[in-house]
C-alpha positions as CSV (number, residue, x, y, z in Angstrom):
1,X,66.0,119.5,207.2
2,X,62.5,121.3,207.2
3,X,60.9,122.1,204.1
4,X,60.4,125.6,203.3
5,X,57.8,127.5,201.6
6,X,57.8,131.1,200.4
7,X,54.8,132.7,199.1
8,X,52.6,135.7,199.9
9,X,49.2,134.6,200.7
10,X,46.9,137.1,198.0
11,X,48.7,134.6,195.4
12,X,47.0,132.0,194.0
13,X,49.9,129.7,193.0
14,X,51.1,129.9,196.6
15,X,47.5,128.5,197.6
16,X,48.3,126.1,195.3
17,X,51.0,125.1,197.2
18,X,49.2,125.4,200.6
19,X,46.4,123.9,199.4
20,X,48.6,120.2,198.8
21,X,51.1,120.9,201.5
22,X,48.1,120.5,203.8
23,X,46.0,118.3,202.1
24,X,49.4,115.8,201.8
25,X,49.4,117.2,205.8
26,X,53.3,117.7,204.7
27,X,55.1,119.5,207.4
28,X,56.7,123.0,206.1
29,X,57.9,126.0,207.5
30,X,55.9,129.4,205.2
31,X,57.8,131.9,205.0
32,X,55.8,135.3,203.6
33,X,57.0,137.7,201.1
34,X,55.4,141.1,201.0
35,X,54.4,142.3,197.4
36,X,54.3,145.9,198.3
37,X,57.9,146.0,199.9
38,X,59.3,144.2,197.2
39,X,60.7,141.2,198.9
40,X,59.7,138.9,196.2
41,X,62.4,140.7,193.9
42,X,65.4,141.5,196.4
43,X,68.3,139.6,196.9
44,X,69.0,137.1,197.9
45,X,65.2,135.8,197.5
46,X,66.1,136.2,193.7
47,X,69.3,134.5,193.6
48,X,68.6,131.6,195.8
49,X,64.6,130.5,195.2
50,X,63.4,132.4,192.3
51,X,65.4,133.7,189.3
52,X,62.1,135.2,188.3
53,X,61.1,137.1,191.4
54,X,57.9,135.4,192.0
55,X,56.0,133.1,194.6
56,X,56.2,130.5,195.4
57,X,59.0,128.8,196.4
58,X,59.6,125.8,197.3
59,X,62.8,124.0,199.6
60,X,63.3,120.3,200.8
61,X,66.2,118.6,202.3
62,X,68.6,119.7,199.5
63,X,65.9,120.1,196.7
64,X,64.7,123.5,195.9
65,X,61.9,124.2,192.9
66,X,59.7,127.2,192.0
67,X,56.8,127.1,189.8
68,X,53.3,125.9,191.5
69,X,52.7,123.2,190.0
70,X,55.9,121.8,189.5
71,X,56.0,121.8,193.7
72,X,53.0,120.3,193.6
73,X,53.9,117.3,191.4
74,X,56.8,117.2,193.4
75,X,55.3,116.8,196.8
76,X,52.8,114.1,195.3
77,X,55.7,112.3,194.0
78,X,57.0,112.5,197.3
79,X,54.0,111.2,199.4
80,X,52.1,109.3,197.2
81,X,48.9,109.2,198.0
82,X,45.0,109.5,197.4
83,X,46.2,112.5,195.1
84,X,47.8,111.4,191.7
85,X,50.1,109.0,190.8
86,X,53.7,109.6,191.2
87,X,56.5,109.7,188.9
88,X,57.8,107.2,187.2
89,X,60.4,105.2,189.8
90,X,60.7,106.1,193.4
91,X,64.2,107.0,193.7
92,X,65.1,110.4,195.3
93,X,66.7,111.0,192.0
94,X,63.7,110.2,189.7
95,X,61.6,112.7,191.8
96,X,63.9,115.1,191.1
97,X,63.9,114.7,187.4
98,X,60.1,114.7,187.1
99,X,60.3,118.3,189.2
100,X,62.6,119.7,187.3
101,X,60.9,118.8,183.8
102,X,57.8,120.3,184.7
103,X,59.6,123.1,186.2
104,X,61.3,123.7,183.0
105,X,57.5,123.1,181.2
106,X,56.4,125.6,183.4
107,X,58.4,128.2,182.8
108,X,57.9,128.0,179.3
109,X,54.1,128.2,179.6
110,X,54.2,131.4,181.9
111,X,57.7,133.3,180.6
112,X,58.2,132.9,177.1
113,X,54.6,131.5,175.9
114,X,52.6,134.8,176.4
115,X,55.2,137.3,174.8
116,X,55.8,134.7,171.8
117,X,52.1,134.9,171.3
118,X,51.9,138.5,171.7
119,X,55.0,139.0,168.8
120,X,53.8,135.7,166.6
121,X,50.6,138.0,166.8
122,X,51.7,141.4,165.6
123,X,54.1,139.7,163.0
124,X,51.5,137.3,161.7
125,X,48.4,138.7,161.5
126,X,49.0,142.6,161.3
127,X,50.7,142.7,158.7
């Protein structure tokens, strides 16, 4: 099965992606979402590769992640190389695991980090 990536090119997290998909010279499939129709947040982009309605988005074999660097670390893990490390264990399973940790990590750092801050703000010191 190809790998596929969907991103929109103006965003820097899908460079990200680009950026070790071809320094990794990792063969993918892109596949463009258009910010100004929306695409990003229709179904079934939503429902299938990002519950968020971002870029990027990441597919392989039967594998599917979101969150840049979380790909990244991924596709590292995946072909190790001259670029980090990769997880700990090689099995297709301990991959996975490390990918979906730092997905989860992710998330937290770019959904619920910034409002929390925002409310721990207004609560905390404007009183």
């Amino acid at each position: 099965m190809a790998s596929h990536l969907y991103g929109n090119y103006f965003s820097t997290r899908s460079q990200r992606v680009l950026f070790t998909l071809e320094e990794l010279e990792y063969p993918y499939e892109w596949h463009s979402k258009d910010f100004a129709r929306g695409e990003h947040k229709a179904l079934p982009y939503v429902s299938e590769h990002h519950p968020f309605g971002k870029v990027p988005a990441f597919q392989d074999d039967h594998v599917k992640l979101f969150e840049s660097r979380a790909i990244c670390r991924y596709l590292v893990a995946r072909k190790p190389g001259h670029l980090t490390p990769p997880f700990a264990g090689t099995s297709s399973a301990s991959l996975v695991q490390g990918a979906r940790f730092e997905q989860a990590a992710s998330v937290e750092q770019s959904y619920f980090e910034p409002p929390l801050e925002k409310l721990g703000f207004e609560l905390i010191f404007k009183k």
